[in-house]
N, C-alpha and C positions, 0 to 999 in steps of 0.2 A: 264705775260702770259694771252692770251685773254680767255676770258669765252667761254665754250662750250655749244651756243645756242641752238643747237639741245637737247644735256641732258635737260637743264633749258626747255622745251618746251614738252620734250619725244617727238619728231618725228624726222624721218631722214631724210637724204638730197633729197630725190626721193620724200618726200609726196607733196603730193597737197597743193595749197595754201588755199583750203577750210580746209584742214586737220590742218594745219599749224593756221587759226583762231578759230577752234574749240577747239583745244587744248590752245589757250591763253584765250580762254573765258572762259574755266572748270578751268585751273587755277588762273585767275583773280578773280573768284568767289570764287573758294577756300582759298586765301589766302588775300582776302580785308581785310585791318587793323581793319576795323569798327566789324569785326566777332571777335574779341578778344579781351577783356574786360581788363584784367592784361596788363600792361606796358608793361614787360618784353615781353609777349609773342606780343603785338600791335607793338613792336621794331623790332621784328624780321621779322613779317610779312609785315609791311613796306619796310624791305630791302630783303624781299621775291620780292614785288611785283616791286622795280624798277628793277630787275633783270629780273622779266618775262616781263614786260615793253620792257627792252633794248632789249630785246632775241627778241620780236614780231614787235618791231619797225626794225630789221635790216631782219628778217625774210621773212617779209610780202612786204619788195620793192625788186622787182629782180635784180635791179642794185646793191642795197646793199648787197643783199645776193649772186649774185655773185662774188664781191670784197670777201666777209668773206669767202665763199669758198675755193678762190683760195691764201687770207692770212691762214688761218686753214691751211688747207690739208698741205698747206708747212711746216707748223708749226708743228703736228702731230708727234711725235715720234711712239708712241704707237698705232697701228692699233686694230683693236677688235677684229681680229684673235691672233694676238700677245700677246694681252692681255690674252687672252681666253686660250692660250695655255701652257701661264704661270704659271696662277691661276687654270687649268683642274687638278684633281684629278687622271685623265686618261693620258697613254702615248700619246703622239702627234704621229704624220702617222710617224716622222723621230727616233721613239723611239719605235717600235714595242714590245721590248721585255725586261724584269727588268733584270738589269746588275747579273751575279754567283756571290754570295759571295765566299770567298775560305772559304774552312769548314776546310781544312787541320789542322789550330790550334787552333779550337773549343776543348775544352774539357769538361766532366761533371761536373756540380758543384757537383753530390754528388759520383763520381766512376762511376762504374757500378752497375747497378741495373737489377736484372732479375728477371721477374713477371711469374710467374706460372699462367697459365689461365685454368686448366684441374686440377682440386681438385676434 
C-alpha cells in the first residue's frame, strides 16, 4: 500500500504548491538527523526524513502528483467522512436517534425499595 503524502506533509490535495514547500521545509528542519544526538532516535529521524523527502519529491511535480492522485483516490477505501463517522462519538445524520432497550426484563437487583422523602 502506498504511503499517504498528504498525512506525511500535513496538507491536502487543494493546497498550493507554496504551501506544499513550506510545510517540507518546517518539516525537513524539524526532523534533520544531525538534531538527534542518541542513535536510536538519529534512526528514526533518518527514515522520518526520506519519507518527507519522497512525499515532497512527488508532491511538488504536478505531473507526479497527478499520477499519485489519481493512483490514491483509486486506492482509498476509507474516505475522511467515513472515517469520521466511524470513530464520532456522535450519531451520524443516518442514526438520529439511540436504539429502546426493552426494559420489559430488567429487574431490581435489590426488590423494591421505597424511600420516604417527607420525614
Amino acid at each position: 500500500m502506498k504511503k499517504d503524502y498528504y498525512k506525511i506533509l500535513d496538507v491536502s490535495p487543494s493546497d498550493s504548491p507554496k504551501r506544499i514547500k513550506e510545510q517540507y521545509l518546517f518539516f525537513a528542519h524539524a526532523w534533520h538527523p544531525d538534531k538527534f544526538p542518541a542513535p536510536a532516535q538519529k534512526a528514526k529521524a533518518e527514515e522520518r526524513m526520506k519519507e518527507i523527502n519522497e512525499a515532497y519529491e512527488v508532491l511538488s511535480d504536478a505531473a507526479k502528483k497527478a499520477q499519485y492522485d489519481k493512483e490514491w483516490h483509486g486506492q482509498q477505501q476509507d474516505t475522511e467522512e467515513s472515517v469520521r463517522e466511524k470513530w464520532s462519538p456522535y450519531p451520524s445524520s443516518s442514526q438520529t436517534t439511540a436504539p429502546t432497550p426493552d426494559v420489559s426484563e430488567i429487574k431490581p437487583a435489590f426488590g423494591s425499595v421505597s424511600v420516604n422523602l417527607f420525614l
